[in-house]
PALUM-735692 format. One line per field, with one value per residue (C-alpha): residue number from 1; residue in one letter; chain; x, y, z. Coordinates in steps of 0.25 Angstrom, whole numbers. Layout:
<pts>
i <- (NUM,...);
aa <- (a,...);
ch <- (A,...);
east <- (X,...);
north <- (Y,...);
up <- (Z,...);
</pts>
This chain:
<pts>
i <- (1,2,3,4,5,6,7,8,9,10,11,12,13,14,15,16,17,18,19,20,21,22,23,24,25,26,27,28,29,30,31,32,33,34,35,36,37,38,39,40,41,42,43,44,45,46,47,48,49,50,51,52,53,54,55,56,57,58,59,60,61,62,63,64,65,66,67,68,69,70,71,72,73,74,75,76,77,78,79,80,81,82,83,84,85,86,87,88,89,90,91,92,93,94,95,96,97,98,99,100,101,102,103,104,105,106,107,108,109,110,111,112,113,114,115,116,117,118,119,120,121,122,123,124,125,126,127,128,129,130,131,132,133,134,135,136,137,138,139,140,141,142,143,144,145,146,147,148,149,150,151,152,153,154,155,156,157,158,159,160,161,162,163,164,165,166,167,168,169,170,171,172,173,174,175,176,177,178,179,180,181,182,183,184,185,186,187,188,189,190,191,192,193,194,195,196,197,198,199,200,201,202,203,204,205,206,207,208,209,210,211,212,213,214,215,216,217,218,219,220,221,222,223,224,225,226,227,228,229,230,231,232,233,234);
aa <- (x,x,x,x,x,x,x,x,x,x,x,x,x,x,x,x,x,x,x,x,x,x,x,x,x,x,x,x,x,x,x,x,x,x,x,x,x,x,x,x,x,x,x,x,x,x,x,x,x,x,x,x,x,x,x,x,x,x,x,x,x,x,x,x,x,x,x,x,x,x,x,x,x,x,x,x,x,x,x,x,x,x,x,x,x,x,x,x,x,x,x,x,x,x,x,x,x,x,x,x,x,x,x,x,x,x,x,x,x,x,x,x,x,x,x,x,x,x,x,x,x,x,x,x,x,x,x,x,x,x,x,x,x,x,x,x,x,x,x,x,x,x,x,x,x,x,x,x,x,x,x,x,x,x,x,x,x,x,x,x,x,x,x,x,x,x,x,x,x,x,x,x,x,x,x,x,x,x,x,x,x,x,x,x,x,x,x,x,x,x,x,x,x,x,x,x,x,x,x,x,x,x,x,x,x,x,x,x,x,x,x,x,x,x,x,x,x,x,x,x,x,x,x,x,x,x,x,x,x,x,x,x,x,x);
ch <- (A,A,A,A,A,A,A,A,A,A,A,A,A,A,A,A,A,A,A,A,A,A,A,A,A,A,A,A,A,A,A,A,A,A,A,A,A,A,A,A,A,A,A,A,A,A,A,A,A,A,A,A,A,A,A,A,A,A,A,A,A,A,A,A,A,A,A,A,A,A,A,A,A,A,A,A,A,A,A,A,A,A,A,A,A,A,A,A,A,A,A,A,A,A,A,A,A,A,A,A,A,A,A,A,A,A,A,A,A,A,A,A,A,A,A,A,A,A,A,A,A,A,A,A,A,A,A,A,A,A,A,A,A,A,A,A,A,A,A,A,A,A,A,A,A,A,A,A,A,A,A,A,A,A,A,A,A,A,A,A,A,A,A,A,A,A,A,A,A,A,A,A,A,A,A,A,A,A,A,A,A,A,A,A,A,A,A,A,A,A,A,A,A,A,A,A,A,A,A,A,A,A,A,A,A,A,A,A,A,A,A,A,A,A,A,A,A,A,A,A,A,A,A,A,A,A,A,A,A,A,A,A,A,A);
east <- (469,482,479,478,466,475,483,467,462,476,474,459,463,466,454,444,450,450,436,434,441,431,419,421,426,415,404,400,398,412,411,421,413,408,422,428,442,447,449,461,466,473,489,494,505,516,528,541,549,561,571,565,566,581,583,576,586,599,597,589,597,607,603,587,593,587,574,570,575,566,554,557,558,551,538,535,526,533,531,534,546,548,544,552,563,578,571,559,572,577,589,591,577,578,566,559,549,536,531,531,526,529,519,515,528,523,527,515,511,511,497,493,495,499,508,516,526,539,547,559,569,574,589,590,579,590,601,594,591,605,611,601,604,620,613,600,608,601,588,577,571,576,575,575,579,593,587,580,566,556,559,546,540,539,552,559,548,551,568,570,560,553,567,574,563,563,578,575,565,555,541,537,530,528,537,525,527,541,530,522,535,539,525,526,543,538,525,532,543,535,531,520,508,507,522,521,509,516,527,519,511,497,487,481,489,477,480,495,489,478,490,502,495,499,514,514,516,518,515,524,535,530,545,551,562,558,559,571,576,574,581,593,591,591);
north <- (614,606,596,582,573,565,579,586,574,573,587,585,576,583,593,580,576,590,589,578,579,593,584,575,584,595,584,588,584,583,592,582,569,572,576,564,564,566,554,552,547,534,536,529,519,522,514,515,503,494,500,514,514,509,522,532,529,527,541,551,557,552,560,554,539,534,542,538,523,523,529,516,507,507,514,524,538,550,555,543,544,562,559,545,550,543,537,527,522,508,504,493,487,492,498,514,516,525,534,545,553,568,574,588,594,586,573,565,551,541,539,527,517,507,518,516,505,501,500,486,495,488,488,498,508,504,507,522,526,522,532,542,542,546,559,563,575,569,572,564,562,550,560,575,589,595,600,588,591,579,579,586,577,586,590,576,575,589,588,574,563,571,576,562,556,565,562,547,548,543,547,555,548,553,549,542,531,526,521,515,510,503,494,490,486,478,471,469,461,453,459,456,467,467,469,482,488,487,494,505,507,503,501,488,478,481,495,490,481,491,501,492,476,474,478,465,451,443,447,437,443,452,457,467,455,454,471,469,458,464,479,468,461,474);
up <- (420,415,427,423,431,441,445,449,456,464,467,471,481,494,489,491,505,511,505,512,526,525,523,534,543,542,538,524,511,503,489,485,486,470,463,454,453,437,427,428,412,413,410,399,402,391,397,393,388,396,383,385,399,400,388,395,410,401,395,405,414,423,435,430,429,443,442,429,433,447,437,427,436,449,443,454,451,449,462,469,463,465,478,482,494,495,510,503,494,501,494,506,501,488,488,483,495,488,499,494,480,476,468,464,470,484,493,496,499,489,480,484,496,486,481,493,489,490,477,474,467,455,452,442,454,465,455,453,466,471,460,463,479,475,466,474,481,494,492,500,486,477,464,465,462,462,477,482,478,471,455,449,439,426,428,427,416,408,410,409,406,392,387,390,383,371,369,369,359,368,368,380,392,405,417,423,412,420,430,419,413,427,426,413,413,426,421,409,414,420,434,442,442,457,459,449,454,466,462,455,468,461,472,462,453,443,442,435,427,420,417,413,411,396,402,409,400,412,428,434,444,456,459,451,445,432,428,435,427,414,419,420,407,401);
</pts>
């Protein structure tokens, strides 16, 4: 009970591959094979706008300034971010390395293959991340607790993002929207949808363009240049 569709089929998973590994091990015929995994409801993409965006980083917390900027701008899941480690950060090649996701209080693999990507860190991302390197305390992880732990997602949510929002007089989205707010700033500047899913770590260009399609007026540039040229006119 409390548990939403996409947390029970996650933690079904491992129960149908020892079910499975069982099966074909001792030659019988799985219990598994006739459970469905949940309906999963589709999440609503609610993004915020480029003004509310540039509000939201000028007055959260100083300390949350490069967090919320990597969230904005390089639209990577929470736990990619929670789990992202100082060693997948190339400042040489100006690229954020996704390996690695930290989810229900663990390290594991990322979701998908495709979900393994390399990440071009705009200016304002390489801006963040060189701030954060002089506060992180040492930590292996980019963003983390006073001692060194994974931040735990609904306590940013709980004592920073819902009161910050509040103060703003913002209506109250959940911080997965950053991601959904990355796509749509792209595609709306212009970018092209392969480049963006690629970014997202969508295994197919189709998959952007059912969620985020009336975001983008015109699927030109491939690159990351024109979001970029309009954080600079701004």
């Amino acid at each position: 009970a409390g548990l939403s569709p996409a947390r029970i089929n996650t933690i079904m998973v491992p129960l149908r591959l020892i079910m499975t590994e069982a099966a074909d091990q001792l030659d019988f015929d799985s219990p598994y094979t006739k459970i469905k995994a949940l309906k999963v409801p589709r999440t609503s993409v609610s993004p915020f706008t480029l003004e509310e965006v540039k509000l939201i980083l000028k007055e959260v917390r100083k300390d949350y300034q490069p967090y919320f900027t990597v969230r904005f701008f390089t639209g990577m899941r929470t736990g990619e971010i929670h789990g992202l480690k100082w060693k997948c950060v190339d400042f040489r090649q100006r690229e954020i390395q996704v390996r690695e996701s930290f989810v229900a209080g663990a390290l594991t693999d990322t979701k998908t293959d495709s979900s393994f990507r390399d990440i071009p860190m705009s200016n304002a991302v390489y801006t963040a991340l060189q701030d954060q390197k002089q506060t992180s305390g040492g930590s292996e992880f980019v963003f983390s607790t006073c001692v060194g732990n994974p931040l735990g997602v609904q306590n940013v949510s709980n004592r920073v993002w819902k009161p910050l929002l509040e103060s703003l007089g913002l209506p109250y989205r959940r911080l997965y929207q950053t991601r959904h707010t990355a796509a749509a700033l792209w595609l709306a500047s212009g970018e092209n949808v392969l480049w963006v899913s690629q970014q997202l770590g969508h295994s197919d260009p189709n998959t952007t363009l059912r969620k985020y399609a009336k975001y983008a007026p015109n699927l030109t540039r491939r690159d990351g240049s024109a979001f970029a040229a309009v954080l600079d006119a701004g």
